[in-house]
C-alpha positions in Angstrom: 12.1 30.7 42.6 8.4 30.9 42.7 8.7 34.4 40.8 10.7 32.1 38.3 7.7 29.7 37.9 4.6 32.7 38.4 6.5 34.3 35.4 6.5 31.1 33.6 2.7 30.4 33.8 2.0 33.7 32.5 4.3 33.4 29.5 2.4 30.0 28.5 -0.7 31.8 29.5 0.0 34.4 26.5 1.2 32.1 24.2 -2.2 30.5 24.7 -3.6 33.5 22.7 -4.0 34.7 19.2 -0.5 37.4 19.9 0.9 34.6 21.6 1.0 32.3 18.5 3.1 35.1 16.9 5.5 34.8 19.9 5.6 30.8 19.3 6.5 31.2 16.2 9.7 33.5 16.8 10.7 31.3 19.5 10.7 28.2 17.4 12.2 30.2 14.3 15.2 31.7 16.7 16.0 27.9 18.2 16.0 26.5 14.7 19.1 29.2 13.7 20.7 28.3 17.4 20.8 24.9 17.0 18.3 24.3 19.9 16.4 21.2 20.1 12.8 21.5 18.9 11.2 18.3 20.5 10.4 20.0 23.9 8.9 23.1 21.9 6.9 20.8 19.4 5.2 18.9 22.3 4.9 22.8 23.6 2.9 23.5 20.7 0.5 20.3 21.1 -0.7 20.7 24.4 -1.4 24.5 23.4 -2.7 24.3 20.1 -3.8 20.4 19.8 -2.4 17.8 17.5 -3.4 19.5 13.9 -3.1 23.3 14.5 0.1 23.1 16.8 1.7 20.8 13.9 1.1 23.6 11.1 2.4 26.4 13.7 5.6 24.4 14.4 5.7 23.4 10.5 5.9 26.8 9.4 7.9 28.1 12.2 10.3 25.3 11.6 10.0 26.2 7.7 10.9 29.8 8.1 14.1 29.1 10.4 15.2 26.4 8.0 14.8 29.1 5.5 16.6 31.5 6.9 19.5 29.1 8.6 19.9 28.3 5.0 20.6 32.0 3.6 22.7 32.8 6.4 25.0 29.7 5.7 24.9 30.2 2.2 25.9 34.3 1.8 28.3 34.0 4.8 29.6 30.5 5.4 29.8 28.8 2.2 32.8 30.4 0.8 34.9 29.9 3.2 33.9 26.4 4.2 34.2 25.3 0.8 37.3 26.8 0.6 38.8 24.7 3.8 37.5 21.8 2.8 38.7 21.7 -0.6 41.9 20.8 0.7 40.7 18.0 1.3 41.1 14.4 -1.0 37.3 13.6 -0.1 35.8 17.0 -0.8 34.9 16.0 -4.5 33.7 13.0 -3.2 31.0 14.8 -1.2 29.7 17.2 -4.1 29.4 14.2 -6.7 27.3 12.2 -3.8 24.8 15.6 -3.3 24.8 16.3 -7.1 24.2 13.0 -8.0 21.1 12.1 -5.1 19.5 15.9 -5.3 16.3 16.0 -4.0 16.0 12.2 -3.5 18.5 12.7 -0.7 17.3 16.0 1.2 14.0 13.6 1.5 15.9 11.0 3.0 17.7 12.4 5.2 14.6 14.6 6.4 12.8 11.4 7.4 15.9 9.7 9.1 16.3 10.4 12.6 20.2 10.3 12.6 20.4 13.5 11.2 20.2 16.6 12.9 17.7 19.3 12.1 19.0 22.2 12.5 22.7 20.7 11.6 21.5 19.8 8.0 20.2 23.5 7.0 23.7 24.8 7.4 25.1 21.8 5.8 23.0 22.4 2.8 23.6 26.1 2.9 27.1 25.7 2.4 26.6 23.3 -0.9 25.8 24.4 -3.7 21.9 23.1 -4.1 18.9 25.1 -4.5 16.9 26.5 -2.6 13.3 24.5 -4.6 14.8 21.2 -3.7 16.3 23.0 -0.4 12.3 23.4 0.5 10.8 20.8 -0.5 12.8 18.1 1.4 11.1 20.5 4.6 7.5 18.9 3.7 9.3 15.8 4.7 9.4 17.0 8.2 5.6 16.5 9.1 5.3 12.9 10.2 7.5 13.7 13.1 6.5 16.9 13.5 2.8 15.4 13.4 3.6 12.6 16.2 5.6 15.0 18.4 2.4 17.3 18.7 0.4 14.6 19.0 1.5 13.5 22.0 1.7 17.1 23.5 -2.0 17.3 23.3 -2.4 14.1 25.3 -1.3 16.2 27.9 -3.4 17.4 30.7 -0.7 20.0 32.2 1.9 22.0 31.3 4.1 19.8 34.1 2.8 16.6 32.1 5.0 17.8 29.1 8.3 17.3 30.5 6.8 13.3 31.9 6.2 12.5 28.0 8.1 9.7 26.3 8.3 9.2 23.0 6.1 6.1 22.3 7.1 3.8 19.7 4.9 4.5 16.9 5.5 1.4 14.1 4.9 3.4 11.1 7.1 6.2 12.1 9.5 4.1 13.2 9.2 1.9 10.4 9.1 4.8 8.4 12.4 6.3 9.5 14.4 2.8 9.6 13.4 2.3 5.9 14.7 5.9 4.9 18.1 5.3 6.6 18.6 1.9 5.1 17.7 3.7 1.2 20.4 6.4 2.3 23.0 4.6 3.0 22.3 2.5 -0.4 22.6 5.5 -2.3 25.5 6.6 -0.4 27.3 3.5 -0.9 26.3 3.2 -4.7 27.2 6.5 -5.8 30.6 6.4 -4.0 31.0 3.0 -5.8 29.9 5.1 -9.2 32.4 8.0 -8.5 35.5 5.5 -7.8 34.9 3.6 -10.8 34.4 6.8 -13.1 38.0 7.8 -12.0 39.5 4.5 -12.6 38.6 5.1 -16.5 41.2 7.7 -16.6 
């Protein structure tokens, strides 16, 4: 066990270095294809890197796993997804609501905090949207990828990072309640638009 935690100190040790930023950012880019939770790993990167710098490293690892989640889902998952779910009665349902929100939608569901990350990249992979509005919704990451390393550099020891709650922070929170109430408008109105085009035939 103490081998365990000796080889642990060392690895944050070299991530604490210019090589070991490079290292960060592949760890946070592999979790964000496997679907592992990037909260621990963001307040990881504040205590290492401080608020500002350890926000931009986590942005753009975050950016570059999105990226790449999305490709993967896209080239080998989409087909036969779509395919499946085309059996479905709701499935055109669900490509009207994206075509119809676009962009305005990645955004909001970005800033919620019902929606999964990671589970949202493949989602998106396997509709048909592109890959501009794909990446721009990601800028809509940074609050809470700004608060989460925030509160990492508050920390004093790599032990204190696993003690750290999430404060409430009113204009995050604010922030994110107002961005799930406009989703669930749109939602609601453009399934209210699609039923009503179909009872004109």
């Amino acid at each position: 066990m103490s081998w365990l935690f000796e080889n642990f100190n060392n690895l944050i040790m070299y991530l604490d270095t210019s090589y070991g930023v490079f290292l960060f950012f592949f760890i946070y880019l592999f979790s964000v294809i496997f679907l592992i939770p990037g909260s621990l790993l963001s307040l990881l990167a504040g205590f290492l890197y401080g608020g500002l710098f350890g926000s931009f490293i986590v942005f753009i690892s975050a950016f570059a796993g999105a990226s790449l989640t999305f490709f993967i889902s896209q080239y080998y998952f989409s087909n036969r997804i779509n395919k499946f779910l085309s059996k479905f009665s709701g499935y055109p349902l669900l490509e009207e609501i994206i075509k119809k929100g676009g962009l305005k939608l990645f955004i909001l569901t970005r800033l919620s905090p019902i929606f999964p990350f990671g589970i949202l990249n493949y989602f998106y992979g396997i509709n048909k949207i592109s890959f501009r509005d794909f990446s721009l919704s990601l800028f809509f990451i940074l609050p809470g990828t700004y608060l989460y390393c925030s509160l990492g550099s508050l920390a004093n020891e790599i032990r204190d990072i696993q003690n750290i709650t999430l404060k409430s922070n009113f204009t995050f929170t604010l922030l994110g309640f107002l961005s799930t109430c406009l989703l669930f408008y749109f939602l609601v109105k453009y399934t209210n638009d699609y039923f009503k085009g179909l009872d004109k035939f």
